[in-house]
Structure formats: structure tokens, C-alpha cells
PLY file of the C-alpha trace (Angstrom):
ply
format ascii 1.0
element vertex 279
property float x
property float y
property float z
element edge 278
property int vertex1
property int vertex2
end_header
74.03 28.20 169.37
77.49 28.11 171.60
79.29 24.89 170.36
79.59 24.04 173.33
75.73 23.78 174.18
75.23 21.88 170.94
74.29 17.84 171.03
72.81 15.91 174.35
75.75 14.27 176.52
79.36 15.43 177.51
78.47 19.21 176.25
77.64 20.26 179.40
80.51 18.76 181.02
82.51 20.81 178.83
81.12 23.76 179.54
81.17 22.89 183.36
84.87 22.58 182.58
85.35 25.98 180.66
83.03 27.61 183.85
85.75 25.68 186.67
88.46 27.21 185.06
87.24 30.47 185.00
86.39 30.04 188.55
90.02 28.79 189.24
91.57 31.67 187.24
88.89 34.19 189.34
90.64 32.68 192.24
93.89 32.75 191.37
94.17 36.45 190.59
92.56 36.71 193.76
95.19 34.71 195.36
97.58 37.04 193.94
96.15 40.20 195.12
95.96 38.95 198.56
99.66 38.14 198.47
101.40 41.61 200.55
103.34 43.48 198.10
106.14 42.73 200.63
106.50 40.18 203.00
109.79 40.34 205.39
110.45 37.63 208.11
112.59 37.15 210.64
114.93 38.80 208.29
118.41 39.84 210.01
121.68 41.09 208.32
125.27 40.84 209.98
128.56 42.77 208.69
131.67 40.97 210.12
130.52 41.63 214.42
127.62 44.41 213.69
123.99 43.11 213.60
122.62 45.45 210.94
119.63 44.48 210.32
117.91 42.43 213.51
115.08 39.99 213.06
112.28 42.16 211.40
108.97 40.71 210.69
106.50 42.76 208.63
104.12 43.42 205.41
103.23 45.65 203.24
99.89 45.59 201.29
98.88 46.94 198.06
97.25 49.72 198.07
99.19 51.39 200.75
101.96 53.67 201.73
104.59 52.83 204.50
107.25 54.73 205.97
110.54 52.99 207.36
112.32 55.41 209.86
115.09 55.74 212.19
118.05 57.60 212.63
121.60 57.04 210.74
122.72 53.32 211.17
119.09 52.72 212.49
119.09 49.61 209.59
117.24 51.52 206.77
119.20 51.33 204.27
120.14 47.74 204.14
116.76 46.94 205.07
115.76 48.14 201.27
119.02 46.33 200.01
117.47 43.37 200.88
114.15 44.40 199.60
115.53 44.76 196.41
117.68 41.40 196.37
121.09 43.69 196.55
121.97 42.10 199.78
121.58 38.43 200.64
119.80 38.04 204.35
121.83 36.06 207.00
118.70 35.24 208.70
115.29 35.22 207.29
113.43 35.61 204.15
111.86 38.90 202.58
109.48 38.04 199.53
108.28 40.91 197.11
105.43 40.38 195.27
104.95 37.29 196.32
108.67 36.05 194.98
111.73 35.53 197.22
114.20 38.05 196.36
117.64 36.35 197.59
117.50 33.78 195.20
114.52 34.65 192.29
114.51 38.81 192.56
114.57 38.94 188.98
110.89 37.82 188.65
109.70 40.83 190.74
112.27 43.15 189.49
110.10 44.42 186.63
107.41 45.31 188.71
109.25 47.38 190.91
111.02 50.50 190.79
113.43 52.77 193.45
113.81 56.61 193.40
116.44 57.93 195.79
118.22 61.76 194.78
121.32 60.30 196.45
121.92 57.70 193.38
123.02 59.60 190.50
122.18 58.67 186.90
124.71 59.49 184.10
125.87 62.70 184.18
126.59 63.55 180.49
123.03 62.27 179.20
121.00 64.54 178.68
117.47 63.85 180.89
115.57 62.52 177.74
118.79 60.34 176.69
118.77 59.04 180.46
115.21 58.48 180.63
115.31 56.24 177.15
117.80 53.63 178.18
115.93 52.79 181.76
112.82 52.66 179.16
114.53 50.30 176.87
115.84 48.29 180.01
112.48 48.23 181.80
111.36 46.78 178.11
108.62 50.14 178.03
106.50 50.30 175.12
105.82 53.52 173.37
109.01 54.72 175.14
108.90 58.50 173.74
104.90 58.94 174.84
105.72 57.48 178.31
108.59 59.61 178.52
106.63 62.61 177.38
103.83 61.79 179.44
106.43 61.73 182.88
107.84 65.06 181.73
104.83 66.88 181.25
103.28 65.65 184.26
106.51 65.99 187.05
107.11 69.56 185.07
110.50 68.80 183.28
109.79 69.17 179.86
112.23 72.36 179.50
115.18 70.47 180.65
115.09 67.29 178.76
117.62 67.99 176.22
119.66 69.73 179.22
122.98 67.24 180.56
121.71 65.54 184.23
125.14 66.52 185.72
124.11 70.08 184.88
120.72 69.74 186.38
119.99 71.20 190.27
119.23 69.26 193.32
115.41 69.57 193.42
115.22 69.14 189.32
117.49 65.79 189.39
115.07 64.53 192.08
111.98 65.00 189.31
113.62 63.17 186.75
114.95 60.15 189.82
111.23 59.91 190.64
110.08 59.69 186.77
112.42 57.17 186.18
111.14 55.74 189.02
107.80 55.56 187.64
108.27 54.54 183.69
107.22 50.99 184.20
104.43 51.84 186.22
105.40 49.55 189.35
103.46 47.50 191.60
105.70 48.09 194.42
107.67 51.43 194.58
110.21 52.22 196.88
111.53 55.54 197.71
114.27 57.17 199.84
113.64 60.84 200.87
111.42 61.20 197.54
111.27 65.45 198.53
114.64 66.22 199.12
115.82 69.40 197.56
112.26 69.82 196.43
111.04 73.65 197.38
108.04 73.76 199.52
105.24 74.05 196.93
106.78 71.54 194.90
107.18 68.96 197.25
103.66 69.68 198.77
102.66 68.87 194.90
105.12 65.58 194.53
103.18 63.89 198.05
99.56 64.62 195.74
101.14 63.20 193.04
102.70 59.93 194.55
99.36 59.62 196.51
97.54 59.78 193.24
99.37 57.58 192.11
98.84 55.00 195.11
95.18 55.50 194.33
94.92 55.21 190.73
97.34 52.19 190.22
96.52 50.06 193.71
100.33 50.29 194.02
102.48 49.51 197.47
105.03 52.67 198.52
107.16 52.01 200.66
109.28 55.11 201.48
112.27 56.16 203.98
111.93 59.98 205.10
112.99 62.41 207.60
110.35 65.10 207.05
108.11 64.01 209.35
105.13 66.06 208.06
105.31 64.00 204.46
105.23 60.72 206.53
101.80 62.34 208.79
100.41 63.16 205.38
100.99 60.26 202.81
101.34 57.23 205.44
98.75 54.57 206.17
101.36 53.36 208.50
104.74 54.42 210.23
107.74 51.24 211.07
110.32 53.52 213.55
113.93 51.73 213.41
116.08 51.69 216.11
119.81 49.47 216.46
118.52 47.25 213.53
114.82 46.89 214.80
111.68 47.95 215.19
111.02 49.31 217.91
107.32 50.41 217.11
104.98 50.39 214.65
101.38 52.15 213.37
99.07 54.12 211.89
100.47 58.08 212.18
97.66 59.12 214.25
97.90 56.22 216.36
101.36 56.48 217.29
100.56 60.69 218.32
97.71 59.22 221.06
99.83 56.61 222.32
103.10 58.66 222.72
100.56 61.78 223.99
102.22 64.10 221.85
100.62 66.67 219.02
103.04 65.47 215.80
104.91 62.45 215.01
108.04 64.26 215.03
107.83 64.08 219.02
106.88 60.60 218.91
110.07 60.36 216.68
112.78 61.88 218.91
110.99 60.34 222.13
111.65 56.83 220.59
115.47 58.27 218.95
116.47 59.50 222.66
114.27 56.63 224.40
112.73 58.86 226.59
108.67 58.25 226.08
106.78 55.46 226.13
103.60 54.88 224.54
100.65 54.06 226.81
99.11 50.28 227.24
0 1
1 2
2 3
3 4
4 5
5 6
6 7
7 8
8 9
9 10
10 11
11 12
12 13
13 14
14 15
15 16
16 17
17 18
18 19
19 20
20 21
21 22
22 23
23 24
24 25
25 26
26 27
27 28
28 29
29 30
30 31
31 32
32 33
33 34
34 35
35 36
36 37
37 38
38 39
39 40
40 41
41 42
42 43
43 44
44 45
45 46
46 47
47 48
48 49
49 50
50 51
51 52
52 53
53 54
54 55
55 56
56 57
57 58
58 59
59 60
60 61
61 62
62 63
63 64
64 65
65 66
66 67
67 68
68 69
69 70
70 71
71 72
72 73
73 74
74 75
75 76
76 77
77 78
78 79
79 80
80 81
81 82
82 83
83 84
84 85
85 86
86 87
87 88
88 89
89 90
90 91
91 92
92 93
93 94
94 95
95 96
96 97
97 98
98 99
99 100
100 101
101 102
102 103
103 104
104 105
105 106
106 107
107 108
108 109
109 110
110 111
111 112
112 113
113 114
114 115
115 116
116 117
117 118
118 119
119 120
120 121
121 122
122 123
123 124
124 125
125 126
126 127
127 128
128 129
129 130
130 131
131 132
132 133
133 134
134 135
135 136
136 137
137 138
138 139
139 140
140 141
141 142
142 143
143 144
144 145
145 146
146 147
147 148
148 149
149 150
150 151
151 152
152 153
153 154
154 155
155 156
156 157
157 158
158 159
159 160
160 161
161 162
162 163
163 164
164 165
165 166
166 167
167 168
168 169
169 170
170 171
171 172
172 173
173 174
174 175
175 176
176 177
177 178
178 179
179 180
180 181
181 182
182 183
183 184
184 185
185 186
186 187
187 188
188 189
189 190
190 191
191 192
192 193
193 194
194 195
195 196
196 197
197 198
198 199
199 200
200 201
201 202
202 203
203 204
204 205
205 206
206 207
207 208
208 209
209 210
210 211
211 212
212 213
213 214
214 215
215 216
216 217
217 218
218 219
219 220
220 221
221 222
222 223
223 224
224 225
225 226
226 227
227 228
228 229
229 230
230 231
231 232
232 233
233 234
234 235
235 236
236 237
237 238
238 239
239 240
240 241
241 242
242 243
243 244
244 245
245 246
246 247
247 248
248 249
249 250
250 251
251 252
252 253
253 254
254 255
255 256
256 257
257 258
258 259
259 260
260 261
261 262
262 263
263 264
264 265
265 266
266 267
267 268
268 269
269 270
270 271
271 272
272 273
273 274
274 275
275 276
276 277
277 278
């Protein structure tokens, strides 16, 4: 007999006790899942007299895969400063996995990740050397299976004894994106995660990072200019403009509204602000 069942009086508010608990810890992983991966509000950034960054409100669930576009100085890239704590908001509040990232980022930090082929890692590491210290950093276990795992998978097992700095474009934009991915994030964020990436590879990187989505119930968020990637991967599409948003939704959506056949219309009609989407 459960202990807890044994004898006449209290035992069964004990085990009323032990079932409220697990009710409250059903609830409260619940709770948790419910929270958006990323939460921004009101959030503005200002430089001196230029309004970066002006008053954006949005989410970002698990599960799902956002693109963030918008021309040069649209706001992108300090938009995912912020997101990552680099940058302190002047206005506003953006909260990442449920913690607020100007003043606790390091609570969230390890369940994130960022990929960009425009941040370089060390250039006289070799790929596997590279690839161990963000392991030990990110606090991996079984570092040299993950590692091996990565390599295999994003096809870059021939040039991980090879320096970085002596790597190409497209191959240095495999091992960004497995770094990327050695702590298995919750919330991944990615800038241009294709470039340099030949057309069959690239096609093959999108299944991947959608696999990826699907397997692990992770949020992407992700900044690109190929337009096709964003119709393909995207649950949803957030088009920058002078620091805001200027309009927002799901890929298809946007194409009706706009009346146009690809998104890369609706893209330069809202870059040159010449369309308008109907009511």
C-alpha cells in the first residue's frame, strides 16, 4: 500500500496535497508555454536626434517562424540588439522568454542563440576548436557528440580541422548556424541565415531550420532579404519602415491584400509607398 493511503485521518489530506501540487506544477508549465517566446512593447530606441527604433508592439510565439523586414536603416538591426539585451530601450520593454532583457537578459540568454554570416568567429581556430569553446560557454554536455552531430548533419565534417578565416562565404555560414544551434535554443534568431549559401544548399538549410521549428517547438525569428525564404518558412511577415511597422501578416495574407502574386511586390510597394493594401 502507498504510504500515503495507509491509516484513517489526515492521509488523504496528504495525498490531496501531493495531487494540488501536481495540479499547480501542470499549471505552471502551462503558464510558461503560454508566455510568447518574445514579447516587445512600446519599445522605441533614440541615437542622439534619430528615432531608431519607434514604438513597436509585438509577439512572437513558440512554435513559429517570423520574419522582420525593411530596407537599410528600416530599424532591424537594433530592433534584435534589444532583443538580445545589447541595447538598452529608451522607451518600452521587450521580454524574451518571459524575462525582461534590459535589466535580467542573462536568465534567457541560455536559451537563446543568434546566427548572422556578417559576425565573424575567430579566424585562426580551426571550425572544431571554434565550435568547442561556444560549447563550453553555452555549458553543452557531451560537447564532442553535439559537435559531431551539427557537423554531420549541416555537411561540414571535412572542414573541421580547417582554420575559419580560411573557410568560404557559404561554408562559414554552416558552421555560424551550427553554432547557432549547439544549445538547442528555445528562441533562435537569425540574420540572412542563406547568405552565400548556393541554391540547393540553401533550399536544404530552410528544411532544416523548419525541421527544426517542428521538432523542438522552438520560436525563429529571422531578418531576410530573399523574399522567397520568408514566403516559404514564415508563419508571419513584420515589414519595417523609418523605425516602424508599417504592416504586418501571414505571407499569403499580405499577397491578397496588396493584390500582387509574391511578397516581393508587396515588399517594394510598402519600400517606395506606392500600394496600399485593401480594407
Amino acid at each position: 500500500m502507498h504510504p500515503y493511503r495507509r491509516g484513517p485521518h489526515g492521509i488523504r489530506q496528504r495525498v490531496e496535497s501531493v495531487n494540488v501540487l501536481a495540479q499547480m506544477r501542470a499549471f505552471a508549465h502551462h503558464a510558461a508555454m503560454a508566455e510568447p517566446a518574445i514579447r516587445a512593447m512600446s519599445l522605441s530606441k533614440r541615437y542622439g536626434s534619430v528615432l531608431a527604433v519607434d514604438d513597436l508592439g509585438f509577439e512572437v510565439h513558440q512554435g513559429t517562424i517570423v520574419a522582420l523586414l525593411g530596407g537599410n536603416g528600416a530599424g532591424k538591426t537594433t530592433t534584435l540588439a534589444m532583443l538580445m539585451g545589447l541595447v538598452k530601450p529608451s522607451a518600452g520593454e521587450v521580454r524574451c522568454l518571459g524575462v525582461d532583457m534590459a535589466d535580467d537578459r542573462y536568465r534567457a540568454l541560455p536559451r537563446m542563440n543568434f546566427s548572422s554570416p556578417y559576425v565573424e568567429l575567430p579566424r585562426a581556430l580551426t571550425v572544431a576548436e571554434n565550435l568547442k569553446v561556444f560549447a563550453r560557454l553555452y555549458g553543452i554536455p557531451e560537447r564532442a557528440s553535439r559537435i559531431a552531430r551539427l557537423a554531420r548533419e549541416l555537411d561540414f565534417e571535412r572542414f573541421l580541422k580547417r582554420p575559419t578565416g580560411s573557410l568560404s562565404a557559404g561554408e562559414k555560414t554552416r558552421v555560424s548556424l551550427a553554432k547557432a544551434l549547439l544549445n538547442r535554443p528555445d528562441l533562435l534568431l537569425l540574420d540572412e541565415p542563406t547568405a552565400s549559401l548556393d541554391p540547393d544548399t540553401a533550399d536544404w538549410v530552410r528544411g532544416y531550420l523548419d525541421g527544426y521549428r517542428r521538432e523542438s517547438g522552438a520560436a525563429l525569428l529571422m531578418a531576410s532579404h530573399n523574399m522567397v525564404e520568408v514566403e516559404r518558412l514564415c508563419d508571419e511577415v513584420m515589414i519595417m519602415r523609418a523605425g516602424r511597422i508599417v504592416d504586418r501578416g501571414a505571407p499569403g495574407d499580405l499577397i491578397r491584400r496588396y493584390g500582387r502574386e509574391t511578397l516581393e511586390e508587396v515588399y517594394l510597394d510598402i519600400a517606395r509607398k506606392r500600394g496600399h493594401a485593401a480594407p
